[in-house]
FITI-56841 format. One line per 10 residues: number of its first residue (from 1); their letters; for each residue x, y, z of C-alpha. Coordinates in pm, 1 decimal. Example, Ala and Ser with C-alpha at 12.3 -4.5 7.8 and 13.67 -1.06 7.14 Angstrom:
% FITI-56841
1> as> 1230.0:-450.0:780.0; 1367.0:-106.0:714.0 .
% end
This chain:
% FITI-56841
1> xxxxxxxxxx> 784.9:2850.0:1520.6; 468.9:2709.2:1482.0; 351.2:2358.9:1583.7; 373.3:2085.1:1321.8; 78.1:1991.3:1180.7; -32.4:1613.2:1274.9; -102.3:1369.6:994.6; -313.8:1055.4:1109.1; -275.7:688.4:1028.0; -469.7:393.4:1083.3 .
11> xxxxxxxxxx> -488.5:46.4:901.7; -832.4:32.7:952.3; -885.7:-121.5:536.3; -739.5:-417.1:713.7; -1068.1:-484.6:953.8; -1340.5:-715.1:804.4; -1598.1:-388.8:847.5; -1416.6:-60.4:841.6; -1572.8:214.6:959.5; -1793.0:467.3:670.4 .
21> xxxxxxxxxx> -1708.1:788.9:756.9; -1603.1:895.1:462.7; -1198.5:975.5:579.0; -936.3:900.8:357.3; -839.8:674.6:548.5; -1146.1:461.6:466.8; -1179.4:573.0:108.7; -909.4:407.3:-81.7; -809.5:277.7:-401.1; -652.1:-73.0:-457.2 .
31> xxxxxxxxxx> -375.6:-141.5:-725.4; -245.8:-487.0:-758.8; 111.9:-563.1:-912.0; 264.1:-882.0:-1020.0; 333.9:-1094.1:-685.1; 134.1:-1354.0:-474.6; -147.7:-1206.5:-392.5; -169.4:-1106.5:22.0; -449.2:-1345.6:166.6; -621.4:-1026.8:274.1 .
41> xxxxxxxxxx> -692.6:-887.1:-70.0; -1035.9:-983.6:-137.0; -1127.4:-784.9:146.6; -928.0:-491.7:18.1; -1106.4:-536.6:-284.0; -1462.7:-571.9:-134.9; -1380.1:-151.3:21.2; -1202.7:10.1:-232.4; -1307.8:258.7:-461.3; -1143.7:226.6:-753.4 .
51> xxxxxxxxxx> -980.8:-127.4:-858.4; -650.3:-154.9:-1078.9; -432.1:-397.2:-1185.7; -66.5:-291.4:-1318.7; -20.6:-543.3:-1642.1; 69.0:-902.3:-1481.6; -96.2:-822.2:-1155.7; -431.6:-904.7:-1404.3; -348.9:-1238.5:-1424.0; -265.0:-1277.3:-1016.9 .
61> xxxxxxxxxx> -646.7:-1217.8:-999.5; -736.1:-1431.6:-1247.3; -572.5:-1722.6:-1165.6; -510.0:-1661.1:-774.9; -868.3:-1510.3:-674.8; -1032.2:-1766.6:-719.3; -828.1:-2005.7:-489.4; -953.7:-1803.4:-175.9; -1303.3:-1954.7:-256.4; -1218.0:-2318.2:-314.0 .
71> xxxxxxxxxx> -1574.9:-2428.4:-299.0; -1722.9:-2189.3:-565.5; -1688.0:-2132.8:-955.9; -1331.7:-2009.6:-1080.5; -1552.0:-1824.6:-1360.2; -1854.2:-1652.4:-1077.9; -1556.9:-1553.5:-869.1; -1352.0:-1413.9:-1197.4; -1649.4:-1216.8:-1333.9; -1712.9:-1114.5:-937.2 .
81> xxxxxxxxxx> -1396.2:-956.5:-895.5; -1345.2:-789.5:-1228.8; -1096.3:-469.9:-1210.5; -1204.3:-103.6:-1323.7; -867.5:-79.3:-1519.8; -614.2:-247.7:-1648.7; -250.2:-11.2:-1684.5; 98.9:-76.5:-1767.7; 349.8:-147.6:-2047.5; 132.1:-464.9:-2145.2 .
91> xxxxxxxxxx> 478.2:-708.9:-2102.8; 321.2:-935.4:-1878.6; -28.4:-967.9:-1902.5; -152.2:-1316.6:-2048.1; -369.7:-1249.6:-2381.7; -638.7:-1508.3:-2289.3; -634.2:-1305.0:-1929.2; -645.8:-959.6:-2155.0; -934.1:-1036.4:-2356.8; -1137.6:-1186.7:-2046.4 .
101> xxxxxxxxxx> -1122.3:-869.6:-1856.6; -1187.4:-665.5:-2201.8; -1513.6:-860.9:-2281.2; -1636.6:-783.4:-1911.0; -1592.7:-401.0:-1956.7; -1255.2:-332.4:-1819.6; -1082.3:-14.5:-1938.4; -679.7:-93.9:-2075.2; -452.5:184.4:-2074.8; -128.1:57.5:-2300.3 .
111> xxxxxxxxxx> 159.2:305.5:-2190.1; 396.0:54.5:-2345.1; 594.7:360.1:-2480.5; 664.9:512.6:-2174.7; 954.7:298.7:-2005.2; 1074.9:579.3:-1777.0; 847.7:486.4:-1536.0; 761.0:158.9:-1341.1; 368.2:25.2:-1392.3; 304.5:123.3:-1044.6 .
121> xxxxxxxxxx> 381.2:466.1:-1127.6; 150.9:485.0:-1402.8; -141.4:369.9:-1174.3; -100.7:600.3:-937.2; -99.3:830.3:-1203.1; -426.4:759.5:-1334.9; -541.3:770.8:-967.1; -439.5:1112.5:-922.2; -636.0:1216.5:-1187.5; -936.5:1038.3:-1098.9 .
131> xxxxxxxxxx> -1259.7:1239.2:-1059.3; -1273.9:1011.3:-709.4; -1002.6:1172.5:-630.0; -1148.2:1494.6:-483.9; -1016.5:1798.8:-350.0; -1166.3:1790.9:-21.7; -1079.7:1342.6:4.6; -782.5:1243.5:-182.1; -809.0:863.6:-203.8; -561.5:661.0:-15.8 .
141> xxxxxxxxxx> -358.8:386.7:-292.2; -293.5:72.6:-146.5; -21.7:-143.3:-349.3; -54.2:-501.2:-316.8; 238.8:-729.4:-453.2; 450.7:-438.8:-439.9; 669.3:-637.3:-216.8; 933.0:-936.6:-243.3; 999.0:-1102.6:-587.1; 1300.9:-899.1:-695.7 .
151> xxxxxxxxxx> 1504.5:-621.3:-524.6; 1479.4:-399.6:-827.8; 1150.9:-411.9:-837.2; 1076.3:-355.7:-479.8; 1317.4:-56.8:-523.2; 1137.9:70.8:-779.0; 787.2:97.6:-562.0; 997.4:235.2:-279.1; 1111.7:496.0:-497.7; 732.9:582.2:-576.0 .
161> xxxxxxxxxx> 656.9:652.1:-213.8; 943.2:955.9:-244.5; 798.8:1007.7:-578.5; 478.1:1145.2:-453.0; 516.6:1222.3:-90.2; 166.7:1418.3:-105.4; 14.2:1124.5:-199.5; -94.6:844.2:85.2; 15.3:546.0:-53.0; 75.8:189.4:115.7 .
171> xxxxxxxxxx> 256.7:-72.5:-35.6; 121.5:-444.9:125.5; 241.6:-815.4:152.4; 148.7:-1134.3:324.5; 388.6:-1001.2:594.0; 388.6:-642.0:616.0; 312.0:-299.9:519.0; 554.6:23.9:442.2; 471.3:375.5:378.9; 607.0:685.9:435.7 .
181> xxxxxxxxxx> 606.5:956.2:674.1; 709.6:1283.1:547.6; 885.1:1516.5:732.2; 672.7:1824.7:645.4; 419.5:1677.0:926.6; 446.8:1468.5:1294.1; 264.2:1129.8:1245.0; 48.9:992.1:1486.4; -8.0:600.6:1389.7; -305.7:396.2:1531.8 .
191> xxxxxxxxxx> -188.6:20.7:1606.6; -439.5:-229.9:1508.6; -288.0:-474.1:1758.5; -569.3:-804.8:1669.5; -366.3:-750.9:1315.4; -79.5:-571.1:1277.3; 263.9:-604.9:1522.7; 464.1:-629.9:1729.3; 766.5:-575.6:1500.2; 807.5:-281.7:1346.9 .
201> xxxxxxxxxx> 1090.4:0.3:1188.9; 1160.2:367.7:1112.5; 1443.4:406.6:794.8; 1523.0:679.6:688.2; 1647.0:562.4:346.8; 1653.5:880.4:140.6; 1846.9:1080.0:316.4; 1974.4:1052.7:712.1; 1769.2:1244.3:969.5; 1998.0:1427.1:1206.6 .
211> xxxxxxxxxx> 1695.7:1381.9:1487.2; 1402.7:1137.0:1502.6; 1134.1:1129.5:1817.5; 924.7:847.6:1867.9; 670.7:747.6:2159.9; 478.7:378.1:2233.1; 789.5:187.5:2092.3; 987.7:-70.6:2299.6; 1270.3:113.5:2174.6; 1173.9:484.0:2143.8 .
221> xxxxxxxxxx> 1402.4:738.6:1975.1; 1460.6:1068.0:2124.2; 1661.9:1307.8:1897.2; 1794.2:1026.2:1806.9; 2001.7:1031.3:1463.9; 1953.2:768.5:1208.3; 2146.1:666.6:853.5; 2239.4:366.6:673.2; 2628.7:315.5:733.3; 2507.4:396.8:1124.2 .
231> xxxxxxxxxx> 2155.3:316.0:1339.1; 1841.3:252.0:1185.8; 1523.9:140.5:1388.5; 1487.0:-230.1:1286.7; 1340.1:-458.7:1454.7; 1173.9:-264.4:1711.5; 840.7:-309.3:1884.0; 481.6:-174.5:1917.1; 343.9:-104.8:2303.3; 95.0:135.6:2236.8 .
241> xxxxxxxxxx> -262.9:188.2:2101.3; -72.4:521.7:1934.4; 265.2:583.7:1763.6; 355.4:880.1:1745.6; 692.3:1011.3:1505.9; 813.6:1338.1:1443.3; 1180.1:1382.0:1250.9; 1408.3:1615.0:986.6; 1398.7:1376.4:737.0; 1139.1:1161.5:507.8 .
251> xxxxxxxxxx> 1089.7:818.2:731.0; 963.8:461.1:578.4; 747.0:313.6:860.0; 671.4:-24.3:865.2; 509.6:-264.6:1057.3; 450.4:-638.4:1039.2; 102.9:-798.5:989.0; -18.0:-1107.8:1187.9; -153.1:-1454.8:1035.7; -477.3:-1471.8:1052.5 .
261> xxxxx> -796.6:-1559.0:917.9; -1019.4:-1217.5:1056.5; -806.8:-1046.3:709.5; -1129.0:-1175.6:464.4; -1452.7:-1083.1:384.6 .
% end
């Protein structure tokens, strides 16, 4: 049998100057849902490619935004940080925030009819079939708010990781980040240790994996099996530069993010 192909992962977006060379893991779109906003997301926003807001997150950057940059205009930082579009089922978003970020140029997509799916979905969606998305350098999605607030919800942008496994996709809070590592490739994870760790987990919350290998843990696995009803890797620990992960079954990694200022622009 031949040897698993790697897949690489860094959380380089996270450094005040990531690197330009063009990688997906540089080129990224943002998409902003309907919780606090993590302190680091004007520098997400400064990097990304393409800027959306699901619905309510539109009014997270209107009225939150600004209170990063105490000591300058609400209104220069609101027309500064104006978002490319504006997608979801239109239940949440203000109308005074609406017509604001209509009257600056920003596209709205009303899918208000479609209530199969959650408004995260429907950005990714539109990411997908972005003409930034190319062939040859998908863009990475990174979620922020997609995390705390309530269960359902969180569920529901869980469930959109398994949704599109082909798809990088990283959902972000104040606290941490989760994504997933499918099983169709080992994973070899670069630590950002200045921001991100120590704590950190594998779950396998889809379906259990009979055998899961892990290296630069505290706690490594080694054939190890994990389900929920039995072990899961919570609350383990970062030692390396590298992480490396290799399993039968689709994992959720996640790993904690530190408090600290070097997270802004």
């Amino acid at each position: 049998m031949s040897a698993m192909e790697v897949m690489f992962h860094s959380s380089c977006f996270l450094l005040p100057s990531i690197p330009t060379d063009g990688t997906s893991a540089t080129r990224y779109a943002l998409v902003v849902l309907n919780q606090n906003l993590p302190r680091f997301t004007p520098l997400l926003w400064e990097h990304a490619k393409l800027r959306l807001c699901a619905d309510g997150g539109a009014n997270r950057i209107y009225d939150e935004l600004p209170l990063f940059f105490p000591h300058e205009d609400a209104l220069v930082i609101r027309n500064r940080y104006k978002p490319d579009v504006i997608k979801g089922d239109m239940d949440s978003i203000r109308r005074d925030v609406l017509d604001f970020y209509v009257s600056l140029g920003t596209k709205v997509i009303d899918e208000s009819h479609d209530q199969d799916t959650t408004d995260l979905d429907k950005c990714i969606l539109y990411i997908r079939g972005s003409t930034l998305n190319q062939e040859s350098c998908r863009l990475q999605i990174l979620a922020t708010g997609a995390l705390g607030g309530r269960f359902d919800h969180e569920a529901g942008n869980l469930n959109v990781l398994y949704r599109y496994p082909d798809t990088r996709i990283i959902l972000l809070s104040d606290d941490c980040l989760i994504q997933l590592l499918p099983k169709t490739h080992r994973h070899e994870i670069q630590i950002q240790h200045s921001l991100q760790g120590p704590h950190c987990g594998l779950i396998p919350i889809a379906t259990p994996s009979a055998k899961t290998t892990t290296t630069g843990l505290q706690w490594d696995l080694s054939n190890t099996e994990m389900r929920f009803g039995g072990l899961i890797s919570t609350s383990n620990m970062v030692k390396g530069e590298k992480i490396t992960v290799e399993s039968d079954s689709d994992l959720l990694w996640t790993i904690s993010i530190k408090k600290q200022d070097s997270t802004r622009p």
